[in-house]
The first five atom37 places (N, CA, C, CB, O) and aatype in JSON, in Angstrom:
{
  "aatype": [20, 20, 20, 20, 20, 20, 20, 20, 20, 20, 20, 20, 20, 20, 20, 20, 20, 20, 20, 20, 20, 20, 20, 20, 20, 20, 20, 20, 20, 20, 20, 20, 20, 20, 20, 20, 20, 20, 20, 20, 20, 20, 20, 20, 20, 20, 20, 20, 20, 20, 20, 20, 20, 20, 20, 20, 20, 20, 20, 20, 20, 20, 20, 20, 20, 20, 20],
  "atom_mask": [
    [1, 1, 1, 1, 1],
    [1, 1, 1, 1, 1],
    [1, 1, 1, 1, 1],
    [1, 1, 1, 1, 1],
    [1, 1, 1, 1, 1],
    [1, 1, 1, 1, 1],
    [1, 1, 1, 1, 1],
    [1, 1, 1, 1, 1],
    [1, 1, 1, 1, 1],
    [1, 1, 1, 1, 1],
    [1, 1, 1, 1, 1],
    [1, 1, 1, 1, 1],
    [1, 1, 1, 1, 1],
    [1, 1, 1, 1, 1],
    [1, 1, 1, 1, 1],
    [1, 1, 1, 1, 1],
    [1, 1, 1, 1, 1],
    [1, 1, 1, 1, 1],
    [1, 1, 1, 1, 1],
    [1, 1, 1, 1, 1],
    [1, 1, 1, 1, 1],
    [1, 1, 1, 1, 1],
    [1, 1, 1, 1, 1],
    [1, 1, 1, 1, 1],
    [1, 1, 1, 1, 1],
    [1, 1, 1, 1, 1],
    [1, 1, 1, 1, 1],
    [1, 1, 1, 1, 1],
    [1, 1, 1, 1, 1],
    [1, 1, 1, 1, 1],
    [1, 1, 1, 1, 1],
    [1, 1, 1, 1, 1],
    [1, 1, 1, 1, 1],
    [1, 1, 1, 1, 1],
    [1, 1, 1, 1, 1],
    [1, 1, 1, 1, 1],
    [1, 1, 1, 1, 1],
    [1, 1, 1, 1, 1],
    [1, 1, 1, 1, 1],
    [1, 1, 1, 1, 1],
    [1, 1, 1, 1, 1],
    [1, 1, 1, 1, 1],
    [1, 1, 1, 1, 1],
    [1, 1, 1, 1, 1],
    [1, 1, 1, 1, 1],
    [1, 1, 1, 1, 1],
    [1, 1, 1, 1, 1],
    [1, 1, 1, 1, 1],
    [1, 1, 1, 1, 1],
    [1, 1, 1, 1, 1],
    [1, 1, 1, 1, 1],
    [1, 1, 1, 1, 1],
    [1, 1, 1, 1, 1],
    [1, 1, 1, 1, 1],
    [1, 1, 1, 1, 1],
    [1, 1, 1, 1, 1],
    [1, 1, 1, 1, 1],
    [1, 1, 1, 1, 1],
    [1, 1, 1, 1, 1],
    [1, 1, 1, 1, 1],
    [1, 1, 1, 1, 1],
    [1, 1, 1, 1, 1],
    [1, 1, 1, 1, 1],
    [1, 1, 1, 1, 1],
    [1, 1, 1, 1, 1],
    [1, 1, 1, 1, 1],
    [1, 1, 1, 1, 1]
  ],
  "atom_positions": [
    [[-44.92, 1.39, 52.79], [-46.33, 1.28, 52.52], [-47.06, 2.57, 52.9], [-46.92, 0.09, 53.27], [-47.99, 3.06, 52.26]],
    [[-46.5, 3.05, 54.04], [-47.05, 3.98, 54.46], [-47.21, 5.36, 53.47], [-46.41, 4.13, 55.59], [-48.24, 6.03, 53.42]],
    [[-46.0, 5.63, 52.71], [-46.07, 6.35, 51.64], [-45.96, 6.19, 50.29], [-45.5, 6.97, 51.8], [-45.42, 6.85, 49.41]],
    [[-46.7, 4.98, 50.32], [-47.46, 5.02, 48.94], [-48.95, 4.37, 48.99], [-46.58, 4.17, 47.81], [-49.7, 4.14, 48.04]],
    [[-49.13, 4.19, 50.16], [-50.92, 4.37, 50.3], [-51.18, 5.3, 51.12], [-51.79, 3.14, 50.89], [-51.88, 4.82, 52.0]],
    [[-50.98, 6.38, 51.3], [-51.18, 7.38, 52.95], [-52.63, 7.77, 52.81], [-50.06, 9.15, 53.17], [-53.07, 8.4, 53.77]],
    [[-53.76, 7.42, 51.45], [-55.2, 7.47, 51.97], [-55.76, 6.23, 52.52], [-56.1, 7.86, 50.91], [-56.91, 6.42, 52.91]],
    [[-55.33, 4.99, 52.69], [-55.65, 3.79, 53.25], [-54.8, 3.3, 54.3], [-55.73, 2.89, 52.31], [-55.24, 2.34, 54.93]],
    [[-53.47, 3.83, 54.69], [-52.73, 3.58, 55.73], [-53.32, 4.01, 57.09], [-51.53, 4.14, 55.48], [-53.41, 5.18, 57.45]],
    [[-53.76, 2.75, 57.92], [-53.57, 2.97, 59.1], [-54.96, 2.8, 59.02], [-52.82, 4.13, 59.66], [-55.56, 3.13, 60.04]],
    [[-55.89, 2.21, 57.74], [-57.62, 1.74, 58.27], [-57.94, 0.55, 57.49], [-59.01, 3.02, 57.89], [-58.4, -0.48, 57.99]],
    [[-57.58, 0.8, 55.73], [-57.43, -0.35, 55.18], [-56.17, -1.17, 54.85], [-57.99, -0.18, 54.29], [-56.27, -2.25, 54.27]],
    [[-55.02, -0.66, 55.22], [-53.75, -1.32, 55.51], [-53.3, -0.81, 56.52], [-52.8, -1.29, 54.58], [-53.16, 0.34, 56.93]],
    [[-53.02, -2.1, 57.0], [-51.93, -1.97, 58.23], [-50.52, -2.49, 58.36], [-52.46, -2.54, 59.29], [-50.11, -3.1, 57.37]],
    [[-49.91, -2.41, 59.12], [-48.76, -3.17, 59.32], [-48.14, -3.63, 60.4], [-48.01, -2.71, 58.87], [-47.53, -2.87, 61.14]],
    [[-48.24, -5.25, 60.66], [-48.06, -5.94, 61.92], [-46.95, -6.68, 61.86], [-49.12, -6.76, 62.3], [-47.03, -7.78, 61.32]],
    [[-45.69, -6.23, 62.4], [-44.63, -6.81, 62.79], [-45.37, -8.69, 63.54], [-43.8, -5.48, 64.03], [-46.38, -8.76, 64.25]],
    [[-44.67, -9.7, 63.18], [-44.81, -10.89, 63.71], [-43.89, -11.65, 64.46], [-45.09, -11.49, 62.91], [-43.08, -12.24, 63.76]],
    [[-43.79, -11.79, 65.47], [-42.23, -12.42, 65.68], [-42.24, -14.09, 65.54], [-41.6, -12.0, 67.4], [-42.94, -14.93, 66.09]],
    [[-41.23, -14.21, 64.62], [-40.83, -15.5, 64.12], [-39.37, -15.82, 65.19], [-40.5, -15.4, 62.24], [-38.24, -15.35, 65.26]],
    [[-40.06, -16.74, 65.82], [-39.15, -17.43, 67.34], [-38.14, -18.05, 66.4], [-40.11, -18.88, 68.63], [-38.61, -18.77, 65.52]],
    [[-37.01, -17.92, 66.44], [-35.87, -18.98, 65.96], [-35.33, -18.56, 64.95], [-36.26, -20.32, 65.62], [-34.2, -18.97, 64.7]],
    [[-36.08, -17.46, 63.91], [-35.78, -16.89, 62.38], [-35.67, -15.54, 62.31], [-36.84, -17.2, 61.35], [-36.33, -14.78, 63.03]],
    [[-34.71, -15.12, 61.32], [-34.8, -13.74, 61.05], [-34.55, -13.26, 60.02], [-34.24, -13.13, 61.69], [-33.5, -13.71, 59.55]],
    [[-34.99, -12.61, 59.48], [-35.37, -11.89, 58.1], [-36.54, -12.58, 57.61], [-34.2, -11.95, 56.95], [-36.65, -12.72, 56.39]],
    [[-37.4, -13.0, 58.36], [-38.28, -13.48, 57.2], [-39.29, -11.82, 56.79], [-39.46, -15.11, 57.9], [-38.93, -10.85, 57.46]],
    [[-40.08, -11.65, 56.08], [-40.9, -10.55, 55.16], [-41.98, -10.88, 54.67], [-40.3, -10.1, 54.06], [-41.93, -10.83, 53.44]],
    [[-43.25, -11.29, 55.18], [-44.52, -11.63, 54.26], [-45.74, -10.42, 54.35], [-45.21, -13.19, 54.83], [-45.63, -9.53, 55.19]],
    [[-46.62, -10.45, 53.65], [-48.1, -9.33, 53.43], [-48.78, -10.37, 53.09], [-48.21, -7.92, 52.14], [-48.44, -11.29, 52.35]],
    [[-50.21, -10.14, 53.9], [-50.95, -10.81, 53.5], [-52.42, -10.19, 53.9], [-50.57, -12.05, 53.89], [-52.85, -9.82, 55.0]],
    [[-52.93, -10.22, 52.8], [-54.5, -9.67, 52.88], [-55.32, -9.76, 54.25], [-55.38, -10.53, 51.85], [-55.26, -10.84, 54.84]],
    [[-55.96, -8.87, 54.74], [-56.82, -9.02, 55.85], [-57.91, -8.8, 55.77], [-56.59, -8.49, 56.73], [-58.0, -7.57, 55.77]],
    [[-59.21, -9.4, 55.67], [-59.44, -10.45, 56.73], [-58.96, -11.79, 56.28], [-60.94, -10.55, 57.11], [-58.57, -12.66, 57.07]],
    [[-59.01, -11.92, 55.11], [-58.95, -12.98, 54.16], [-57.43, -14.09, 54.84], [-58.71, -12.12, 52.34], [-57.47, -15.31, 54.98]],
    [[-56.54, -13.41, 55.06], [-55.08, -14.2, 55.43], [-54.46, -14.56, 53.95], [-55.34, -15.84, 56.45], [-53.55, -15.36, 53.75]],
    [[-55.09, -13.86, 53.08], [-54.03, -14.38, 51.76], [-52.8, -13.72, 51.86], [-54.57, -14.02, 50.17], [-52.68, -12.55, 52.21]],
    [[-51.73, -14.62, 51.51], [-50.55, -14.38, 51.35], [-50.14, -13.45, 49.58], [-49.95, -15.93, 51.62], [-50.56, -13.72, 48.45]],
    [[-49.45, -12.65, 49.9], [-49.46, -12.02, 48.64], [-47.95, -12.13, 48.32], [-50.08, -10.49, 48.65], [-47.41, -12.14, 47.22]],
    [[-47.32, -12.21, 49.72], [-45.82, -11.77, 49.49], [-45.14, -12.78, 50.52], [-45.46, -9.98, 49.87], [-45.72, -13.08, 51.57]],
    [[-44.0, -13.26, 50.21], [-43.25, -14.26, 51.2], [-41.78, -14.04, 50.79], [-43.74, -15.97, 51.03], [-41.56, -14.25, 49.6]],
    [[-40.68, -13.64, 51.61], [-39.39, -13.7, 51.33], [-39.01, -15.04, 51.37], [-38.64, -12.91, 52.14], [-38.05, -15.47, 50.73]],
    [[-39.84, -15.88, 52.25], [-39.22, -17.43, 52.71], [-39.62, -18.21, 51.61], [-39.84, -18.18, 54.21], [-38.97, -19.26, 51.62]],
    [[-40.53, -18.14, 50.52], [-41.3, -18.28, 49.72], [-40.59, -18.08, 48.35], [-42.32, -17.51, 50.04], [-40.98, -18.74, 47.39]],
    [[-39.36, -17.0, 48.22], [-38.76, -16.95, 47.41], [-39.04, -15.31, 46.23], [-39.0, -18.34, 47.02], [-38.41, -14.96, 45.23]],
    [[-40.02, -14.79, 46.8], [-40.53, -13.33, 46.3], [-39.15, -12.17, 46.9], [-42.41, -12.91, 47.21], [-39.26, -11.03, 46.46]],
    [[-38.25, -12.36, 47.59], [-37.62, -11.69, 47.34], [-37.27, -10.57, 48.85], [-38.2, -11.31, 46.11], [-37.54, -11.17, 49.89]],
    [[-36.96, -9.7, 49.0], [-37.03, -8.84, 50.31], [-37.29, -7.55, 50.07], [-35.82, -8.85, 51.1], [-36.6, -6.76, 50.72]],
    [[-38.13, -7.07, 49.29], [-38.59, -6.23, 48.73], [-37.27, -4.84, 48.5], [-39.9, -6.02, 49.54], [-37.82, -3.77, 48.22]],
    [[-35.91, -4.75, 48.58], [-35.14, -3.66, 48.71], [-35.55, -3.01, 47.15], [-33.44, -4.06, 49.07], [-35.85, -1.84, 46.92]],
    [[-35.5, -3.74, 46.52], [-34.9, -3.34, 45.28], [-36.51, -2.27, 44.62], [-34.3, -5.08, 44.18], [-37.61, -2.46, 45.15]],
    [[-36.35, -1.32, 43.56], [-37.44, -0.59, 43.3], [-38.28, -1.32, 42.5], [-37.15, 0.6, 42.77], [-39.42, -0.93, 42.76]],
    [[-38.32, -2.4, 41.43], [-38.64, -3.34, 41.12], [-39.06, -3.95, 42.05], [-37.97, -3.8, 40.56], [-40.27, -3.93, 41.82]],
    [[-38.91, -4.61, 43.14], [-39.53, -5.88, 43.85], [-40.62, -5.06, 44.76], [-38.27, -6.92, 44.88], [-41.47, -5.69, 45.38]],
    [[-40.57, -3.54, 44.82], [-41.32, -3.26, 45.53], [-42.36, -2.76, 44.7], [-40.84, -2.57, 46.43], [-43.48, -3.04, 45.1]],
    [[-42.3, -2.17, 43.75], [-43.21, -2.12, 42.72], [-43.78, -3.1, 42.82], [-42.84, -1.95, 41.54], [-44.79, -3.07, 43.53]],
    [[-43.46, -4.2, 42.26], [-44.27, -5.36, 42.0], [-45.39, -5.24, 43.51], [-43.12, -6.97, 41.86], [-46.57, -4.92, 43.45]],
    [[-44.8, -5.51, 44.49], [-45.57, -5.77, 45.72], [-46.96, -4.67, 45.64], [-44.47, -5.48, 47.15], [-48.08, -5.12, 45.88]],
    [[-46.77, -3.31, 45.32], [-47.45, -2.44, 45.39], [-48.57, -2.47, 44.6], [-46.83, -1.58, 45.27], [-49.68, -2.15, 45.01]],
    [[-48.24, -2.97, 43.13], [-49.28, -3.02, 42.32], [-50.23, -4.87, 42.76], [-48.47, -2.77, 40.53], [-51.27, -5.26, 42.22]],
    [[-49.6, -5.49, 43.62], [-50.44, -6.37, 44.03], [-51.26, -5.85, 45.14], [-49.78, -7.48, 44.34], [-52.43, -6.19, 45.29]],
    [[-50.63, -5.05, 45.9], [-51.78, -4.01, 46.9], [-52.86, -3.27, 46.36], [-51.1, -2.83, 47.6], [-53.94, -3.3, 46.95]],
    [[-52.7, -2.55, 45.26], [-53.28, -1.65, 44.58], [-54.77, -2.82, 44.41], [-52.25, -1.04, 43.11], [-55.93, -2.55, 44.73]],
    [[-54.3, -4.01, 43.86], [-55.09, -4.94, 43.19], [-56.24, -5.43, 43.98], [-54.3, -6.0, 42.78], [-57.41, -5.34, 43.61]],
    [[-55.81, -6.02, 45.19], [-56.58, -6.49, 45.88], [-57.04, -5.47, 46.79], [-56.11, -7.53, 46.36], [-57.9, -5.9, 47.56]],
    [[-56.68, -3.97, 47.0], [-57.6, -3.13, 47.72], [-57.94, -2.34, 46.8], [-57.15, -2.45, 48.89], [-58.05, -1.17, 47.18]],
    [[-58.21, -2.56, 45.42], [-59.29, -1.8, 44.55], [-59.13, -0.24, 44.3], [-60.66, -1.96, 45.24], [-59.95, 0.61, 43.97]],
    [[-57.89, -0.19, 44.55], [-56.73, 1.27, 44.2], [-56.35, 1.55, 43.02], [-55.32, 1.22, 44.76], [-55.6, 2.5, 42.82]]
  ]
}
């Protein structure tokens, strides 16, 4: 994220590690202040590796921060 928003990284996106007690690998983004979920691996969207799945994710960033 960091380098592919580096004019909004670190004021209008951030990125907050969560710790999920009991689970691992989970992967979600979700809008702030709002708490919308945009992205969920547990959810079935995927784990973003692939250049495709991260694309996708990006142009949903782009979307909702007006990029």
């Amino acid at each position: 994220m960091q380098d592919e928003f580096p004019e909004v990284y670190g004021t209008r996106l951030k990125i907050e590690p969560l710790e999920d007690p009991g689970t691992t690998g989970n992967f979600e983004v979700t809008i702030q202040p709002s708490g919308e979920l945009i992205h969920s691996k547990k959810r079935g969207k995927g784990r973003c590796e692939s250049k495709e799945e991260q694309e996708a994710l990006f142009d949903i960033v782009r979307d909702k921060l007006g990029l």
